[in-house]
Structure formats: structure tokens, C-alpha cells
C-alpha positions in Angstrom: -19.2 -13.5 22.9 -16.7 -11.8 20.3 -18.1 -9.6 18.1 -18.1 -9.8 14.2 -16.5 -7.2 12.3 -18.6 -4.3 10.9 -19.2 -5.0 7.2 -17.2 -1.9 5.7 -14.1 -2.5 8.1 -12.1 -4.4 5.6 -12.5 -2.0 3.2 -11.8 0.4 5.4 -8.4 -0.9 6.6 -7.5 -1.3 3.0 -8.0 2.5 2.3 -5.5 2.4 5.6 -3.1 0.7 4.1 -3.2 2.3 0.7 -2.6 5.6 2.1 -0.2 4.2 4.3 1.8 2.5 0.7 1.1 6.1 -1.0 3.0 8.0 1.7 6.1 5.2 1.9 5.9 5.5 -2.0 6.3 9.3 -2.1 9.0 9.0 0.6 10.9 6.9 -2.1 10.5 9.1 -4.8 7.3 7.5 -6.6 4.6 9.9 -7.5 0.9 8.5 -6.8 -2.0 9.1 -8.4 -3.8 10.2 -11.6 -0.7 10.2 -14.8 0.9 8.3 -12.3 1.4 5.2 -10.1 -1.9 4.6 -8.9 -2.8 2.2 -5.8 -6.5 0.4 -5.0 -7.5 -0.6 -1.6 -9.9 -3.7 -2.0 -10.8 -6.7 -0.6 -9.9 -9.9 -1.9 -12.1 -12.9 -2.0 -12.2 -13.8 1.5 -12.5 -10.3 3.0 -9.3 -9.6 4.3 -8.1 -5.7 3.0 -5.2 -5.5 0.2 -3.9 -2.8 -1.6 -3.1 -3.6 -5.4 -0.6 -1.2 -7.3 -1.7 0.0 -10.3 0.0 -0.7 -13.7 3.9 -0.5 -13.4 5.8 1.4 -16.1 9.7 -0.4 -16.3 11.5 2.6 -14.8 9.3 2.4 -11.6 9.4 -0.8 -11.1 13.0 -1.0 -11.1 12.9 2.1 -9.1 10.7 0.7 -6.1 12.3 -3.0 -6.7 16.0 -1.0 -5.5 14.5 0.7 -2.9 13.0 -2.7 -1.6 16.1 -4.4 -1.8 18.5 -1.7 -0.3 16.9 -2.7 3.0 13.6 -2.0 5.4 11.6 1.4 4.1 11.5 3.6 7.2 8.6 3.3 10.1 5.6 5.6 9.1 3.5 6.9 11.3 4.8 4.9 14.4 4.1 1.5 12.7 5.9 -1.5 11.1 7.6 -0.9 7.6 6.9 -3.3 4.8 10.5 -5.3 3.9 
């Protein structure tokens, strides 16, 4: 019989992922957190984990927009880069 999913695991996986997105971030040249970009791990309404970035001044977000669409960020940790 599968098991269910330990209540805080989402969550959990979202902090994951958020430190994951801060690292590829600070790769790129985009300083996160406090007087800066600032990410939030979550869950959304169905329980699946997501990370949502914080507000986005122009320069940044043309900043990470190029970055994203010069090609694949580079693997982190041994897993799969975001494109």
C-alpha cells in the first residue's frame, strides 16, 4: 500500500528548491536576500512545492531574463538546470 506523504514534505521540497534557485541566482550574478532579490518557498493550493521570486526591480529582470535566454543555466549540485 503506498504511503502518503508526510505533511511538511512539500514545504520542505520547496525550501529545496529555493535554495537550489538562490544558488543558480548567485551563480548569475543576482544577489538574494534582505535589500535584495528575495525568493519564498510555498506551497500552492494543491500542495505541490513552488518557489515565488520576490518583487523584481527592471535591471534584474532584464538581467536574469538574458541569462535565461542565452541558453540552459549550468547543473547544480548534480541535478537538472531550469531552461
Amino acid at each position: 500500500m503506498p504511503q502518503l506523504p508526510a505533511a511538511g514534505e512539500p514545504f520542505a521540497t520547496a525550501v529545496r528548491s529555493q535554495e537550489r534557485l538562490a544558488r543558480a541566482l548567485e551563480l548569475i550574478g543576482i544577489a538574494v536576500g534582505p535589500g535584495a532579490l528575495r525568493l519564498y518557498a510555498d506551497v500552492d493550493p494543491l500542495g505541490a512545492p513552488v518557489v515565488v521570486p520576490g518583487p523584481l526591480g527592471a535591471e534584474l529582470a532584464d538581467r536574469l531574463s538574458s541569462v535565461l535566454e542565452s541558453g540552459p543555466l549550468p547543473i547544480l549540485g548534480g541535478e537538472p538546470s531550469c531552461s
